[in-house]
N, C-alpha and C positions, 0 to 999 in steps of 0.2 A: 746575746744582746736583746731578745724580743724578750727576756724573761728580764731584763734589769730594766727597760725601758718598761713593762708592767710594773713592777713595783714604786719606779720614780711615780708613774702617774699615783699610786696607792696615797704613797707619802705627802706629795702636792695636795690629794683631798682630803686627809686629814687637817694638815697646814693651815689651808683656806677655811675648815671649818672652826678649828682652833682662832682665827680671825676674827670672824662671824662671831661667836662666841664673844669676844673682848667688844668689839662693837656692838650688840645687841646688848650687852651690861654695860655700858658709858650713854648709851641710847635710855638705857630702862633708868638708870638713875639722874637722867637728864625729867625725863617723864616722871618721875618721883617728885623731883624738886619743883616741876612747876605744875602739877596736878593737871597734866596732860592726860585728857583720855583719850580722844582720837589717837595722839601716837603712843598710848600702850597697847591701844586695840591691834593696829599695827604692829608692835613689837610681838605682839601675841601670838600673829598668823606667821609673822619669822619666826618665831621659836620652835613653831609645832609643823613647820615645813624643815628646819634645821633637824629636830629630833627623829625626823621623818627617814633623813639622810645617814643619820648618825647610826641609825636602823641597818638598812641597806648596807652601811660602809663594814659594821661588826660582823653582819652575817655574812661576807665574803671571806673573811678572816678564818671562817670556820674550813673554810678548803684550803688546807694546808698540808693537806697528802701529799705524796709526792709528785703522782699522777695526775691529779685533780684538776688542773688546768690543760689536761690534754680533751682533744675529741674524745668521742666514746663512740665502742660497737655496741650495740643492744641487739640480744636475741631473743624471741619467746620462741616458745615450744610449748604444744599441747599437754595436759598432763591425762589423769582419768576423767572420765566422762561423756567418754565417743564422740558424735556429735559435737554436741554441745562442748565439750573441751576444745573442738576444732574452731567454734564459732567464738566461741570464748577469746582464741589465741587471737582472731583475725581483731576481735573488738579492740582487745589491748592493744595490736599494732597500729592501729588508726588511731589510738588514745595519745599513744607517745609520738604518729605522726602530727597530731595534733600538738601536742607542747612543744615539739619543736619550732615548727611553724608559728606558732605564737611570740616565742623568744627566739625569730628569725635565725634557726641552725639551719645548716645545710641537712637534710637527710635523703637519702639515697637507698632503697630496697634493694643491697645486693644478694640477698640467696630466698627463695619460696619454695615451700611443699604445701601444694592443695590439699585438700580434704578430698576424699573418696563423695561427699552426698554437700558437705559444705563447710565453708571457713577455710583454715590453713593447718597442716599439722607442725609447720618454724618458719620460722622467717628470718633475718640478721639484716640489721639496717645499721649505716654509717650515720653517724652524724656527727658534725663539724662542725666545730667554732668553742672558743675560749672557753673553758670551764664546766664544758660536755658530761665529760665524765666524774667529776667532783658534785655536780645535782644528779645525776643518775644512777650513781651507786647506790643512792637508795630504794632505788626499784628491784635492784635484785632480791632472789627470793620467790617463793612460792606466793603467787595470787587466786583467791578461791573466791568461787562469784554461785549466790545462791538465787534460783529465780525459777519463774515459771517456762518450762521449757516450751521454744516455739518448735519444736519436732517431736513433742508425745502428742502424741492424737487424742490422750487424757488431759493432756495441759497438767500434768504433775509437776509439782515443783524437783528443781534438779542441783544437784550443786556438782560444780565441774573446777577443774584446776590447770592454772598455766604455774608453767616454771619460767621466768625473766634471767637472765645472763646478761650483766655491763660489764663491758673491758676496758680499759685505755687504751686509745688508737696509739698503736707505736709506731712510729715514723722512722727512726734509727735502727736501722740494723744489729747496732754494736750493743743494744739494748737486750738482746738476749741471742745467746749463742745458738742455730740449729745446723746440726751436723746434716748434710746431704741424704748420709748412710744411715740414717733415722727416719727419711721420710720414705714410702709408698704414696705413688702421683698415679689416679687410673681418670682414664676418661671417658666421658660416655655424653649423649645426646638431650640435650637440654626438655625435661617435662613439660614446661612452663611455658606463661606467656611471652614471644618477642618475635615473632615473623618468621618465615622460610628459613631463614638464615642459622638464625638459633637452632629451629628444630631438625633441621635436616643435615646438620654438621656437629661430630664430636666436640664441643665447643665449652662443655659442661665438664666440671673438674672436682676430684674430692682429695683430698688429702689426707692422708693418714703420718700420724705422728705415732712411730714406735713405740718407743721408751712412755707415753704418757698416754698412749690408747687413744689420742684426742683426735676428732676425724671432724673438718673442715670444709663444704661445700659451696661453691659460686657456681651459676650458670644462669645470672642474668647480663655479662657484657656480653658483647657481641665473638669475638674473639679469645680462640681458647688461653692467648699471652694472655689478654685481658684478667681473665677469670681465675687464670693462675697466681700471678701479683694480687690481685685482691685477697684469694685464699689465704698468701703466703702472708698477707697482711693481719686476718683475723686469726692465723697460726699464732703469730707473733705476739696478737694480744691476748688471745687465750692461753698462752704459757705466763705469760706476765701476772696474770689474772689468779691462773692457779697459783704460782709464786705466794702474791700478798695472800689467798685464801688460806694457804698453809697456817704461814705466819699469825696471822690471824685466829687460825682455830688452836694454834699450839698459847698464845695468850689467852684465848678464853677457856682453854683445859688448866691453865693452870691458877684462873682465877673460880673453877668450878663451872662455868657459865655455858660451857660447849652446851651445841645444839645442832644434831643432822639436819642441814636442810632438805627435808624430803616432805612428800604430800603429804604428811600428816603436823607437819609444823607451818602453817601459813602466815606469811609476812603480814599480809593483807587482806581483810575480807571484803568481798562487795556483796552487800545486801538489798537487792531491787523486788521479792515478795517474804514475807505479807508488809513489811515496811522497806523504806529506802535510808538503807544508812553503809558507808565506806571508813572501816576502822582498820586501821596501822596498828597491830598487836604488839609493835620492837616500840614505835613513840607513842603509842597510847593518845594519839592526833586521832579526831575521826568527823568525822561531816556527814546531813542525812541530802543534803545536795549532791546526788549520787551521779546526776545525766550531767553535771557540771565537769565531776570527776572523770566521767568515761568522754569526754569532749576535749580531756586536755589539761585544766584547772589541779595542776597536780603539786603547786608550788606548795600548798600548807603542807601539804606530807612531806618534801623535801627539805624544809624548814624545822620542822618539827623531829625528823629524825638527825639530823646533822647535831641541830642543838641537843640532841639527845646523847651524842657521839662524846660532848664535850667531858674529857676525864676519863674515857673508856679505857 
């Protein structure tokens, strides 16, 4: 029902703009026939506030995945470059806490690993609301960030890499089968920050998924039910995740196109020395407004690779 009640509203704003459209041309040839400028000047600012719309309404149209309209987990993970890899991961998790917050998602830090000296070595944050994971699949991918490092006592330039992971949040169980007798549950005492409570009670849960080697960690609720359902939650979407990846890599072997994604294949560059430039290598999008990019401002790249998508 929430999924046909989306679409009606789709169809109602196309409708209204098709409207708009007829009346703004009975308007413009009204202002023809009597050499009306004030009201072309006016037709003028509705057309290019309509085209405006007309914008926005085709690029939703591009999330037509199947998933695309669910939430999405997002996880980074540190890649090479010590340190600064560490710092790097924590940057990018403020980056995407930031674009959430800006297009008002819920998001939520459920799982952290510190860094030994500084940063994070992953993190897995939820975020929630309509069409989560349909803009954030295109974060997935290796992100490499070249700069002067603030932890050489040389100030050498450094290049470090995170690896990003988007899933759909799966909410249905009957969405993918996991057998009981496939999982390994251990538990142990939360690292991280969250009071007496957390750290001084096994509360802290990892999970291991047999058959697919995929291992799972929460130990920011407070309670281990807690921490467990979350887990079983991002179990859920990282099997789903691998599923479309497969899929996916088996269409692009057979259009010749495959590509490991590992550190030496980077989605993404950010360049903050000796210039500031952030290039998308898959949409060939790039901006030298780089503090804008690490702040949030991440919609042109999400735009730019979808439409990139279009035919693939």
């Amino acid at each position: 029902m929430a999924r046909i009640s989306a679409l009606h509203d789709q169809t109602d704003h196309w409708r209204a703009m098709a409207r708009q459209i007829d009346e703004l041309w009975s308007l413009f040839e009204l202002a023809e026939a009597d050499q009306d400028e004030t009201l072309a000047a006016d037709i003028q600012r509705q057309a290019e506030e309509l085209e405006r719309c007309i914008d926005e309404r085709e690029f939703e149209l591009l999330l037509a995945g199947p998933y695309d309209h669910h939430s999405a987990i997002l996880a980074v993970h540190a890649g090479t470059g010590g340190v600064d890899s560490q710092d790097w991961t924590e940057m990018m998790l403020r980056m995407y806490l930031r674009w959430a917050e800006a297009h008002r998602y819920k998001a939520e830090v459920v799982d952290t690993s510190e860094g030994e000296e500084a940063g994070i070595k992953s993190a897995t944050v939820e975020i929630t609301g309509r069409d989560a994971y349909g803009y954030l699949k295109s974060e997935r991918g290796v992100h490499r960030l070249v700069r002067l490092s603030p932890y050489d006592q040389a100030h050498r330039r450094h290049t470090s890499f995170a690896l990003v992971e988007v899933m759909p949040e799966i909410a249905d169980d009957s969405e993918v089968e996991i057998d009981p007798k496939d999982l390994r549950i251990d538990t142990y005492r939360s690292t991280g920050a969250g009071g007496q409570h957390v750290n001084k009670t096994e509360s802290a849960v990892r999970i291991t998924h047999i058959p697919s080697g995929i291992v799972v960690t929460c130990q920011n609720e407070r309670s281990q039910m807690q921490n467990r359902d979350v887990a079983m939650k991002i179990l859920r979407s990282k099997l789903v995740e691998k599923r479309l990846e497969e899929q996916a890599e088996e269409q692009a072997k057979m259009k010749g196109e495959y590509r490991a994604a590992d550190f030496g294949n980077a989605g993404r560059s950010y360049v903050l020395h000796p210039y500031t430039m952030v290039k998308d290598n898959r949409s060939g999008y790039e901006t030298s407004n780089a503090q804008a990019v690490l702040d949030g401002d991440l919609d042109g790249f999400i735009q730019a690779y979808l439409k990139s998508t279009i035919g693939a």
